[in-house]
The first five atom37 places (N, CA, C, CB, O) and aatype in JSON, in Angstrom:
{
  "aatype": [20, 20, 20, 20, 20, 20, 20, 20, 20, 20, 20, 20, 20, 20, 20, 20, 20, 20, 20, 20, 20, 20, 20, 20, 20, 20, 20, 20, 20, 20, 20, 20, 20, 20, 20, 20, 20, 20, 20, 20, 20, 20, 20, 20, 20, 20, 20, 20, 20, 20, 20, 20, 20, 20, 20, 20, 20, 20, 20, 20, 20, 20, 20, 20, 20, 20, 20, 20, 20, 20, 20, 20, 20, 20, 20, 20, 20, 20, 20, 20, 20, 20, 20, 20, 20, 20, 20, 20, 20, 20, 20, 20, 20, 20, 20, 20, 20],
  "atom_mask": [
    [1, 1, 1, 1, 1],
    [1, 1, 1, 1, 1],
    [1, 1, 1, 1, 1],
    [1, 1, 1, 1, 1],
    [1, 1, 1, 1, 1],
    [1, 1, 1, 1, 1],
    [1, 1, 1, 1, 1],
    [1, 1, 1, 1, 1],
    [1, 1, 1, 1, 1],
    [1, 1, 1, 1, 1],
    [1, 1, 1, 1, 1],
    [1, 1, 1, 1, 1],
    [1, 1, 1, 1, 1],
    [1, 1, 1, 1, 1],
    [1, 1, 1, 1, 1],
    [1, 1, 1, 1, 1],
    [1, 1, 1, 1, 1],
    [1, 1, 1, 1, 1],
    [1, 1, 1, 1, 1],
    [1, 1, 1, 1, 1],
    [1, 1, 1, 1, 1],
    [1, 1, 1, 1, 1],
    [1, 1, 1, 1, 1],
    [1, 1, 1, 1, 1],
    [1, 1, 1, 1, 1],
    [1, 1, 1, 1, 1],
    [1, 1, 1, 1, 1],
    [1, 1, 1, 1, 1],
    [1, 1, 1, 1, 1],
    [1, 1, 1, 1, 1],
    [1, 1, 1, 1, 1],
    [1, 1, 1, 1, 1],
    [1, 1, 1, 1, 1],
    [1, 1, 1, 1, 1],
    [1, 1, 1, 1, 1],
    [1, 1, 1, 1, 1],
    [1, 1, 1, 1, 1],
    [1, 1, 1, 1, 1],
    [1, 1, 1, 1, 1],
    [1, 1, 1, 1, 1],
    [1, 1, 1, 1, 1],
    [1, 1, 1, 1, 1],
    [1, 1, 1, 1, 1],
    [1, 1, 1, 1, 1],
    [1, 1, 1, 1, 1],
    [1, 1, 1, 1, 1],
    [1, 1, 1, 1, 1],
    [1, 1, 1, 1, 1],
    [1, 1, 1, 1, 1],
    [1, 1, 1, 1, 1],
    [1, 1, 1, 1, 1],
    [1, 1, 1, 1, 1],
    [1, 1, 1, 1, 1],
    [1, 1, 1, 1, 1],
    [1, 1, 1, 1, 1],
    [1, 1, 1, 1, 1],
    [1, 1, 1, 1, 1],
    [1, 1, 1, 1, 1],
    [1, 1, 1, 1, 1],
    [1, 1, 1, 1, 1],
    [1, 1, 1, 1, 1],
    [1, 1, 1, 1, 1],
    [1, 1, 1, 1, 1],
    [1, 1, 1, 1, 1],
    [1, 1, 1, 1, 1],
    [1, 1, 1, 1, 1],
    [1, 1, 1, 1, 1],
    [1, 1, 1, 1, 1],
    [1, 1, 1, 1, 1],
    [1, 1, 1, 1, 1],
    [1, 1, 1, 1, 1],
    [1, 1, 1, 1, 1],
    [1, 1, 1, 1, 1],
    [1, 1, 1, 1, 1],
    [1, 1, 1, 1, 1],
    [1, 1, 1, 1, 1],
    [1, 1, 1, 1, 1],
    [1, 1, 1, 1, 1],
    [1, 1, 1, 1, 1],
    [1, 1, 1, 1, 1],
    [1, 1, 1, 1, 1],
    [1, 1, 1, 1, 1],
    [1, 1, 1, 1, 1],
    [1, 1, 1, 1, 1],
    [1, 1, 1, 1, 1],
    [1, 1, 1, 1, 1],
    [1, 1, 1, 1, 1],
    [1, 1, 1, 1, 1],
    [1, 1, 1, 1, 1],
    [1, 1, 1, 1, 1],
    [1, 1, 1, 1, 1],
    [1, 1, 1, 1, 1],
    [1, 1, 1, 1, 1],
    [1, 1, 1, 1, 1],
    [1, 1, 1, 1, 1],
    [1, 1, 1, 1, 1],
    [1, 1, 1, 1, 1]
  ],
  "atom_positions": [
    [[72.71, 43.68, -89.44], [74.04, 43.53, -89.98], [73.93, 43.3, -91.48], [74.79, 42.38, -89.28], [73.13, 42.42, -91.81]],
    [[74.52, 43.85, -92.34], [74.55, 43.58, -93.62], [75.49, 42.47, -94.34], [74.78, 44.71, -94.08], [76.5, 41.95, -93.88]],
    [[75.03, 42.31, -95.29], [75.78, 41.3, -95.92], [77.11, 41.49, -96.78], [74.91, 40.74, -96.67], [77.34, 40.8, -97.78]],
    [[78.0, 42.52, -96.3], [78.82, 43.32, -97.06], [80.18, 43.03, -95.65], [78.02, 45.21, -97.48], [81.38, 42.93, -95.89]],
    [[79.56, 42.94, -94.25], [80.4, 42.57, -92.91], [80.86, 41.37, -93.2], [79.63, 42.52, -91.51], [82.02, 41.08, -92.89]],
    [[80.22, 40.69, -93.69], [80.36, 39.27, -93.62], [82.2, 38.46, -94.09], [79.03, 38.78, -94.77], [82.94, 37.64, -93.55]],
    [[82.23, 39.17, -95.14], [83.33, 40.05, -95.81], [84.77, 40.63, -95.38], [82.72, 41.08, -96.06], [85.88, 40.41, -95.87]],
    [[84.36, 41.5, -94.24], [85.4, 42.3, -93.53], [86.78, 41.63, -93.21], [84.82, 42.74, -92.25], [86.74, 40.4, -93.24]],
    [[87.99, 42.21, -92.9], [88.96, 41.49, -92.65], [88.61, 41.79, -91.03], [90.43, 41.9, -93.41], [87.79, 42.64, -90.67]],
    [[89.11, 41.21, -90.41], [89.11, 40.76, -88.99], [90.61, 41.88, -88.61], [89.33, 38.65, -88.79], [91.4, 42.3, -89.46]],
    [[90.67, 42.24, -86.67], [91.66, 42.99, -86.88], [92.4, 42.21, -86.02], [91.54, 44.43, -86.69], [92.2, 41.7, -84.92]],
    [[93.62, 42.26, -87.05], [94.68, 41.34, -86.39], [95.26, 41.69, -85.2], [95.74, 41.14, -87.18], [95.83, 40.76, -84.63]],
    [[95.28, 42.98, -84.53], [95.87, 43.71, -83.28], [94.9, 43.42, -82.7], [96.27, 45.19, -83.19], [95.17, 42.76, -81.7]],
    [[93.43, 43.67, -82.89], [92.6, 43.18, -81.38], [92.41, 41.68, -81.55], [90.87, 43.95, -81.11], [91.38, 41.28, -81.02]],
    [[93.05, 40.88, -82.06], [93.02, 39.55, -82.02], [94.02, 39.12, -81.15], [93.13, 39.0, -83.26], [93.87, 38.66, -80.01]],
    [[94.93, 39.27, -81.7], [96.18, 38.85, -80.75], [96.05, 39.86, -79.18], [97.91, 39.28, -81.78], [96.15, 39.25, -78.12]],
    [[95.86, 41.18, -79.14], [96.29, 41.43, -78.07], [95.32, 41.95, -77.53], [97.31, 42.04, -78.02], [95.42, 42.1, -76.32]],
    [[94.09, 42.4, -78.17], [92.9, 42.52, -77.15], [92.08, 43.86, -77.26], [93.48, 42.42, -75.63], [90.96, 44.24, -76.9]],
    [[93.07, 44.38, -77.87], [93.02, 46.39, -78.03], [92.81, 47.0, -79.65], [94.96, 47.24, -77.47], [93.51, 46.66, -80.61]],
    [[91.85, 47.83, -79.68], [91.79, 48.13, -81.33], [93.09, 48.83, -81.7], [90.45, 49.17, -81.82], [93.91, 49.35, -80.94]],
    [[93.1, 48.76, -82.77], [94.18, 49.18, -83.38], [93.98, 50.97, -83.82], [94.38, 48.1, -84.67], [93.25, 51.66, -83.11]],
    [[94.59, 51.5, -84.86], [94.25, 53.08, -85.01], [93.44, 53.1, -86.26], [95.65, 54.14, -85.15], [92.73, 54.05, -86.62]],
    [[93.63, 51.83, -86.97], [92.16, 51.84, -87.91], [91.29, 50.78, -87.51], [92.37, 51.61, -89.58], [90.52, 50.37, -88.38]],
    [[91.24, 50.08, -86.03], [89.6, 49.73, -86.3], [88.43, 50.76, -86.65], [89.07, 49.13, -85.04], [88.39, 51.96, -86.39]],
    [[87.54, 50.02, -87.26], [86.74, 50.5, -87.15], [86.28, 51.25, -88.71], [87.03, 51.12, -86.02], [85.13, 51.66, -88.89]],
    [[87.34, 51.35, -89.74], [87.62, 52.29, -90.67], [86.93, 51.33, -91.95], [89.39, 52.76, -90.73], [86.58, 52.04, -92.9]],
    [[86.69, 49.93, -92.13], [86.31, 49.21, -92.94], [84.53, 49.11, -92.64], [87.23, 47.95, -92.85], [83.88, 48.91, -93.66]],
    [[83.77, 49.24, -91.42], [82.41, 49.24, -91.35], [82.41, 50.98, -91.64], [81.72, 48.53, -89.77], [81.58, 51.23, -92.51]],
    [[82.96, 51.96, -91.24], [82.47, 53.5, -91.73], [82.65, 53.75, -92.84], [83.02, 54.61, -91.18], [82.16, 54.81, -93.22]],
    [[83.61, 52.69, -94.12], [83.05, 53.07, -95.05], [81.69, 52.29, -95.84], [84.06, 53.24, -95.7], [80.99, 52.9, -96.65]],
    [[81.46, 50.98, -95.51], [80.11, 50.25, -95.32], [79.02, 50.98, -95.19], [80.07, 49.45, -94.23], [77.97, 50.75, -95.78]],
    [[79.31, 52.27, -94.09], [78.28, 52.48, -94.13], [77.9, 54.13, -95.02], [77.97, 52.22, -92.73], [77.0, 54.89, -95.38]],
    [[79.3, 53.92, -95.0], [79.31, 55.53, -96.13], [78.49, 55.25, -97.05], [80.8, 56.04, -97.03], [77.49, 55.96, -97.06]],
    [[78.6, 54.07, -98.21], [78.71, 53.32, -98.86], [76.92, 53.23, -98.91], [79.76, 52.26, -98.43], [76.45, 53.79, -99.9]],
    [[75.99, 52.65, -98.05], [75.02, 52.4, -97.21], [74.04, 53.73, -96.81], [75.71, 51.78, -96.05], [72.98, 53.71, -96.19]],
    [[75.02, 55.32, -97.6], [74.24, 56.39, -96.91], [74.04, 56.8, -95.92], [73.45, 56.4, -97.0], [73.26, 57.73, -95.74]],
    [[74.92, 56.03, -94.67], [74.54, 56.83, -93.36], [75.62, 57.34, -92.96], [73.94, 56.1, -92.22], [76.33, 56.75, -92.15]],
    [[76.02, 58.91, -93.61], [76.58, 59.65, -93.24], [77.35, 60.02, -91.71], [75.91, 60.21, -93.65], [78.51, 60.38, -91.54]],
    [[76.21, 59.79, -90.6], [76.44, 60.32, -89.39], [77.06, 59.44, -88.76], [75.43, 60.75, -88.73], [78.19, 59.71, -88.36]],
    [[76.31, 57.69, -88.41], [77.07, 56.76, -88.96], [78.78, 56.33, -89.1], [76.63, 56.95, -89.94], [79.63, 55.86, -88.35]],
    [[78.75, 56.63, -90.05], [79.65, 56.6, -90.72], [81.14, 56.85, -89.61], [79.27, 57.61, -91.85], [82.02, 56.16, -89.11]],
    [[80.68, 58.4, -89.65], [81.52, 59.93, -88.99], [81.82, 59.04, -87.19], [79.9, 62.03, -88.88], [82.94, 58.96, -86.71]],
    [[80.77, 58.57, -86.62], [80.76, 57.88, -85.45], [82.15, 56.9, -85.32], [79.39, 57.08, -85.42], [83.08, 56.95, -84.52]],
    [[81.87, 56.01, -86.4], [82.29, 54.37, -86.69], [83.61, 54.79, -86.43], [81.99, 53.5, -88.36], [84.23, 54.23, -85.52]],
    [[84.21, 55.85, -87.21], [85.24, 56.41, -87.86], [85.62, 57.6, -88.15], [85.26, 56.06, -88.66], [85.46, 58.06, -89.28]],
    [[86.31, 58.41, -86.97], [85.97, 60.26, -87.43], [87.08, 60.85, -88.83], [86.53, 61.57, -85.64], [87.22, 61.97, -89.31]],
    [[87.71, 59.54, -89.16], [88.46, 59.92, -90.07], [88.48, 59.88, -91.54], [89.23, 59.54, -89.77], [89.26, 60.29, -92.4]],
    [[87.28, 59.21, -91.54], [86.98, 58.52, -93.11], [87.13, 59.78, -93.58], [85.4, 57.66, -93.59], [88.12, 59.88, -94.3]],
    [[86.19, 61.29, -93.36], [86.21, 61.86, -94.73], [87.0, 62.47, -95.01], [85.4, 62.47, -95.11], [86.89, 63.01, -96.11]],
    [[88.45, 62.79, -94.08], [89.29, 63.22, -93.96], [90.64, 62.6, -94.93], [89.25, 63.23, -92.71], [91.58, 63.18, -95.46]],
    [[90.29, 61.33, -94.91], [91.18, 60.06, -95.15], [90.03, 60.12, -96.92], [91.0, 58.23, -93.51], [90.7, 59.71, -97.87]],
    [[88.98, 60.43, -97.21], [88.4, 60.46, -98.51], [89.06, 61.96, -99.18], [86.6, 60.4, -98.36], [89.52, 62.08, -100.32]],
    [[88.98, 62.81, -98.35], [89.67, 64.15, -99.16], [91.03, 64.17, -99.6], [89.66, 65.35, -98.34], [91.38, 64.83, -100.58]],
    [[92.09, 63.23, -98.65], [93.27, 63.2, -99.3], [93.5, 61.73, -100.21], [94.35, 63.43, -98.17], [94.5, 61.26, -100.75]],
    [[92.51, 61.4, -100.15], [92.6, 60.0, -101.69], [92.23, 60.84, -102.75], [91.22, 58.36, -101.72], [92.73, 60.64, -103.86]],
    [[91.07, 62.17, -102.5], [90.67, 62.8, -103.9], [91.35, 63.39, -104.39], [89.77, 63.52, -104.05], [91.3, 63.39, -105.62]],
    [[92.28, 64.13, -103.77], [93.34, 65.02, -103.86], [94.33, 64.73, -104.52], [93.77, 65.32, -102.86], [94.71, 65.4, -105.48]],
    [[95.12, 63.25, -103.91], [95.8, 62.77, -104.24], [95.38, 62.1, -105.86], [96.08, 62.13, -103.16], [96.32, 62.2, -106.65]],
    [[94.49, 61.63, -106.27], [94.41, 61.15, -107.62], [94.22, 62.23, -108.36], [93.4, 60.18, -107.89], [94.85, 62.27, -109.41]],
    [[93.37, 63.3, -108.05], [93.21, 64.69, -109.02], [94.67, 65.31, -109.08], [92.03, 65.98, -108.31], [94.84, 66.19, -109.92]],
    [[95.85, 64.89, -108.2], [96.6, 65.73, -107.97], [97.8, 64.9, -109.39], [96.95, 65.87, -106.11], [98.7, 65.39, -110.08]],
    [[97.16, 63.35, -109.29], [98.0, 62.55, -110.69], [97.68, 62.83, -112.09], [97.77, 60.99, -110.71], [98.14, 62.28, -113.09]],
    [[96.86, 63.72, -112.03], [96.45, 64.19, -113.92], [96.75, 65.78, -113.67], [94.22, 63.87, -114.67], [97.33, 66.28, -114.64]],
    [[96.53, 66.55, -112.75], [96.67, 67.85, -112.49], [97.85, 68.3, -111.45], [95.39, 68.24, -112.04], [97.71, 68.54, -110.26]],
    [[98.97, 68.35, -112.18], [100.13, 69.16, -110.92], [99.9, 70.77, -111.28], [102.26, 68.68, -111.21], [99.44, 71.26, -112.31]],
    [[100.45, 71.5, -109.92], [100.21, 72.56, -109.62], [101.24, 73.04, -108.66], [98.99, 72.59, -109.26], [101.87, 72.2, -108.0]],
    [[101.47, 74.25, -108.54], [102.31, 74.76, -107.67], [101.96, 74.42, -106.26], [102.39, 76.11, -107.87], [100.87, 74.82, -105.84]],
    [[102.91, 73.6, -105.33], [102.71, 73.76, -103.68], [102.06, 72.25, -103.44], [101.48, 75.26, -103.11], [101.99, 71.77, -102.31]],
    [[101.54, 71.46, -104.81], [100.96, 70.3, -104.18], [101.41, 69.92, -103.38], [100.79, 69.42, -104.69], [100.77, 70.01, -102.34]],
    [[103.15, 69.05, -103.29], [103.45, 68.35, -102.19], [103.29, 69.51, -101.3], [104.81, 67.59, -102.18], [102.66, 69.6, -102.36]],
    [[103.22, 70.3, -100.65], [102.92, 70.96, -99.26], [101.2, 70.89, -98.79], [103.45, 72.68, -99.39], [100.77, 71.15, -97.66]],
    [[100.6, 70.58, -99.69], [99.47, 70.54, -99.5], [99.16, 68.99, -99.52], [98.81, 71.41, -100.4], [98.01, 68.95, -99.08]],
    [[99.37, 68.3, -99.66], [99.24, 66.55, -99.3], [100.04, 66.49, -97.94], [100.11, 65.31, -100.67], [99.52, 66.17, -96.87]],
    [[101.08, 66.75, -98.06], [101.83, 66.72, -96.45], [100.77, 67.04, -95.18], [103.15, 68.08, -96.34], [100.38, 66.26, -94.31]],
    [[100.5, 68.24, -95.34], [99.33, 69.02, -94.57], [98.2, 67.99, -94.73], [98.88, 70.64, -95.25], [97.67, 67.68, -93.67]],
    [[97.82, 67.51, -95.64], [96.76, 66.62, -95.26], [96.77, 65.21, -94.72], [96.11, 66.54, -96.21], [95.82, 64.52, -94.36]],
    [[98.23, 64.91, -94.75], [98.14, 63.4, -93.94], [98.46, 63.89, -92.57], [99.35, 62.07, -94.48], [97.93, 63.31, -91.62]],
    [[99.46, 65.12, -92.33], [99.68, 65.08, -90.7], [98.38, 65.22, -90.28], [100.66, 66.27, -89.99], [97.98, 64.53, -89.35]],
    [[97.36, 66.36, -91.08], [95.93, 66.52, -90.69], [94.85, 65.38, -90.1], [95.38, 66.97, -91.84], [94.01, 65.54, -89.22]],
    [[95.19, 64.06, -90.97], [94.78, 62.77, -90.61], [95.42, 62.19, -89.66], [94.8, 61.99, -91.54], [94.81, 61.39, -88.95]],
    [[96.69, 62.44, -89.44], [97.72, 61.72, -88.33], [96.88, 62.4, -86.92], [99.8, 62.34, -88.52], [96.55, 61.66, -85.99]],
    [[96.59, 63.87, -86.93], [96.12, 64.09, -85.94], [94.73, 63.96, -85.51], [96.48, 64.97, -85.82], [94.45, 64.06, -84.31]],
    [[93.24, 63.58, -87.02], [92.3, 63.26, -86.38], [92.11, 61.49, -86.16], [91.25, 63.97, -87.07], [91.2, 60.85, -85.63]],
    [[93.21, 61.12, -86.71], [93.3, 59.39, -86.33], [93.63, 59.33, -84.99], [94.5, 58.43, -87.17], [92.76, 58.93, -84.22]],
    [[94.92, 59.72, -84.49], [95.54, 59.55, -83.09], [94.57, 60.34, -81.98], [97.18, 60.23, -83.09], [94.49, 59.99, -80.8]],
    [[93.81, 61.53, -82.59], [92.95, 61.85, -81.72], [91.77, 61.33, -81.32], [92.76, 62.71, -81.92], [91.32, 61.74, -80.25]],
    [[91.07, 60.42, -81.99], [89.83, 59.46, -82.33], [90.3, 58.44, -81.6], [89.48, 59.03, -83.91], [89.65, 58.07, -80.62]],
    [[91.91, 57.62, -82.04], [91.84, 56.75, -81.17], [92.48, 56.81, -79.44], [92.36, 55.83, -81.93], [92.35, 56.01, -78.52]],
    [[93.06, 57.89, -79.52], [92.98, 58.66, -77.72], [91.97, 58.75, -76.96], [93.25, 60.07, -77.56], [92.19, 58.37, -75.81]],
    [[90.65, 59.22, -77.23], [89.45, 59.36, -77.0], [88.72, 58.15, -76.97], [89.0, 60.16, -77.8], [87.6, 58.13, -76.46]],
    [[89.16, 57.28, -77.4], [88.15, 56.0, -77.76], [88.9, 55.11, -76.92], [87.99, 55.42, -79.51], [88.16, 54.3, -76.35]],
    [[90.23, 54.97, -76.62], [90.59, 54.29, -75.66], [90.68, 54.84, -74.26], [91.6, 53.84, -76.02], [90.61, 54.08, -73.29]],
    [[90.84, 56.08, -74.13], [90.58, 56.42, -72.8], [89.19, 57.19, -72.17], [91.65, 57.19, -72.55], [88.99, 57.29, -70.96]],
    [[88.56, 57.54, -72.89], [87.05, 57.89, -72.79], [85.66, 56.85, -72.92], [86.91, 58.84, -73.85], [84.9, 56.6, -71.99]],
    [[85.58, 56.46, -73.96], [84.96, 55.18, -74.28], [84.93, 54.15, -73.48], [85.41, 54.71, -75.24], [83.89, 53.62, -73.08]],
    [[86.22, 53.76, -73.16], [86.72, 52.18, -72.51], [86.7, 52.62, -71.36], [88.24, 51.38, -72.87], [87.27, 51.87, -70.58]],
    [[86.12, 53.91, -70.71], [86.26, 53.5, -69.11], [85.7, 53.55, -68.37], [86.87, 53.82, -68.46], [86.08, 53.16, -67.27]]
  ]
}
């Protein structure tokens, strides 16, 4: 365990009620992004780099506008809406049973 966990916020949904939430898990995959272990990482959290392409986007997109941006950020959060909700579908009903 590294000394960077130590750190972490705690998750308030599996505290109170027992069940991860749709970002557990999203604060150790970037730890370990962070840490170089790519694969890691992708495991912890299938959404990090998904959820890293539309943070890059989004700040390149604050010095550089262009035709169609907002349609192209839209597209990338439903894109995340669907590998978040799909990660955590799979992880609660595959994983947990």
């Amino acid at each position: 365990m590294s000394s960077i966990e130590e750190y972490m916020l705690p998750c308030l949904n599996k505290s109170v009620f027992g069940i991860d939430c749709t970002g557990c898990g999203a604060q150790r995959s970037l730890a370990l992004l962070l840490e170089g272990s790519f694969e890691a990482a992708f495991y912890m959290y299938p959404a990090i780099y998904s959820i890293i392409l539309l943070l890059v986007f989004v700040v390149f997109n604050l010095f550089f506008k262009f035709r169609h941006d907002h349609t192209i950020k839209i597209g990338l959060i439903i894109f995340n809406g669907f590998i978040i909700a799909g990660a955590y579908l799979y992880k609660m009903f595959y994983i947990f049973n």
